[in-house]
N, C-alpha and C positions, 0 to 999 in steps of 0.2 A: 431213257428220258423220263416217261413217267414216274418210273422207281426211284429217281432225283427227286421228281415234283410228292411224291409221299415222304419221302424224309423232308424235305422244306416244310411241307405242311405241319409235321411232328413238331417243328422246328417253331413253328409260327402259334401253334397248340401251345408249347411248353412256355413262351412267350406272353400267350396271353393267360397261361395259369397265373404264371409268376405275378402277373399285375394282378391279377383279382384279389391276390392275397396283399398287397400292399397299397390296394386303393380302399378310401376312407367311406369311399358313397358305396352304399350295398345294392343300390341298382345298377352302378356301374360293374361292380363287381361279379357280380349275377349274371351280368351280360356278357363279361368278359370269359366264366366258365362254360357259359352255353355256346359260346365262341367255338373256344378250344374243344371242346365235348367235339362240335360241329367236324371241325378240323381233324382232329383223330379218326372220325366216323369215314370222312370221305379219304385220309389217305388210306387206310382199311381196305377200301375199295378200288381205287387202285392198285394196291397189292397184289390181291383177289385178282384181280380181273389180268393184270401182266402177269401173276406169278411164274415160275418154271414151274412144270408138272411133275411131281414125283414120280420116281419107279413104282410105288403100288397105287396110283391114280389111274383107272381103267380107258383115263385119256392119253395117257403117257407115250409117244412115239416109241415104235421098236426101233429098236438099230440092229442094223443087219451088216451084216459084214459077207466080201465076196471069197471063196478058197481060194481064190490067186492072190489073195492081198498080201500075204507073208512069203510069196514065191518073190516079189519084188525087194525086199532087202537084202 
């Protein structure tokens, strides 16, 4: 679910670039990329923070496996 809620947000970013580029007022405009800046920043972070952890991430779970495991097929 998070990692929905960071693509929506991209989503929401890309949204409000598109307007800043096609509004006339350049204070609207201005607020609408600090917006989007804003929006990219925080789906970033939940990224970061759900990611899976790589195999060379020294946080990365080992997987272990048991020697009977392949006696069962």
């Amino acid at each position: 679910m998070p990692l929905a809620l960071a693509e929506y947000l991209r989503h929401l970013a890309t949204r409000c670039s598109r307007m800043s580029r096609d509004c006339n007022d350049p204070v609207t405009s201005k607020e609408l990329v600090i917006i989007s800046v804003e929006l990219v920043e925080k789906a970033q972070a939940f990224e970061a923070e759900y990611a899976i952890p790589h195999a060379d991430d020294s946080r990365a779970a080992d997987i272990t496996t048991r020697e009977d495991d392949d006696d069962k097929k």
